[in-house]
N, C-alpha and C positions, 0 to 999 in steps of 0.2 A: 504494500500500500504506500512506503514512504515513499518508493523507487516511483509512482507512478507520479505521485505530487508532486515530485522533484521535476520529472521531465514536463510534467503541463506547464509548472513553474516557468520553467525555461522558454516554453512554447508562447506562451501568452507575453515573456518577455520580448522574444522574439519580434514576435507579430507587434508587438508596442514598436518598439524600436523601428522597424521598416515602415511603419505607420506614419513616425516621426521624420523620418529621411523622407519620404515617398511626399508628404505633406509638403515641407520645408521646398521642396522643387515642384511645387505648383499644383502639385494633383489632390483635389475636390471631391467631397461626398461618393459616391459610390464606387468611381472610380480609384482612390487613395486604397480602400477597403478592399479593393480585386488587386490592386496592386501589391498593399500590403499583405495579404494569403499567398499572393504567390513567393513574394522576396521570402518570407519566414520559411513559407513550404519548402522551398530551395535550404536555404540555407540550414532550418533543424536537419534537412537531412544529412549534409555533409556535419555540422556541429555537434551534431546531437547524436549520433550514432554510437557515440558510449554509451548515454544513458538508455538510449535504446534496448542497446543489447541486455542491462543490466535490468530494467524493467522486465522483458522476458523471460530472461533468467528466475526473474522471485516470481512471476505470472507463473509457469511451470513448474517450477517445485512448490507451488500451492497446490496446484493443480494434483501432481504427484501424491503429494501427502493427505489431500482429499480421498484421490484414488482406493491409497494404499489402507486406508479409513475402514473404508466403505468394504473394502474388500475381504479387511481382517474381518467384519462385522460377519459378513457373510458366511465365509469361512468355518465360523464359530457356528453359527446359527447350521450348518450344517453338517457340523460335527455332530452336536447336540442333538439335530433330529434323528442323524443314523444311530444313534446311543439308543434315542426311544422308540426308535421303530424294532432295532435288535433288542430290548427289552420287550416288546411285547412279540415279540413271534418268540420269544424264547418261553415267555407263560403261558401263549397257545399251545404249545406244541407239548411242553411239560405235563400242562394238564388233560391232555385227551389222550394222551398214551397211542394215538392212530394219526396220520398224515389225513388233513381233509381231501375231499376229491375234488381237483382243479379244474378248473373251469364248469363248474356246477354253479347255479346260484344255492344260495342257504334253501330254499322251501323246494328245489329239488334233490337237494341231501335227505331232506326230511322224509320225502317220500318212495326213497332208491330203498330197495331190495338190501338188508345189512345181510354180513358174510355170515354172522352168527346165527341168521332162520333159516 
């Protein structure tokens, strides 16, 4: 965030300054205004092209660290589920002592022929 202030900073400096020059030789209202965006355009680019890089610089390692966030969250959040999904297939299966029959729904289980009649 500092890195960004810092370079508007500069930019808005800029753009004053060419405003000031651009004015002082003659140039009026809307004109002075096109003229001065473009002298500042020019010139932040050659000037400014440190703070540039340095604004991008902390822009992507936010970015990264957001990322890397959001990711560990997930991460988590899915460890955790396969923990309770393997907890409960582990109490299904412990408690019926028989593998259910796959691809059955439940109320055709109920009415399948057992091995035991």
């Amino acid at each position: 965030m500092r890195s960004w202030l810092i370079y508007t900073a500069a930019r808005l400096g800029l753009f004053a300054a060419a405003f000031g020059v651009v004015y002082l030789f003659g140039a009026r209202a809307w004109v002075a205004l096109v003229l001065a965006w473009l002298v500042s355009g020019l010139a932040s680019y050659v000037l400014l092209s440190g703070l540039r890089d340095r604004m991008s610089t902390a822009a992507v390692g936010r970015l990264e660290r957001r990322r890397s966030g959001v990711g560990d969250l997930l991460e988590e959040g899915a460890t955790r589920e396969d923990h309770l999904q393997e907890a409960h297939g582990a109490a299904e299966h412990s408690g019926s002592g028989a593998e259910p029959d796959e691809g059955r729904s439940p109320g055709d289980q109920a009415r399948a022929p057992s091995a035991d009649a």
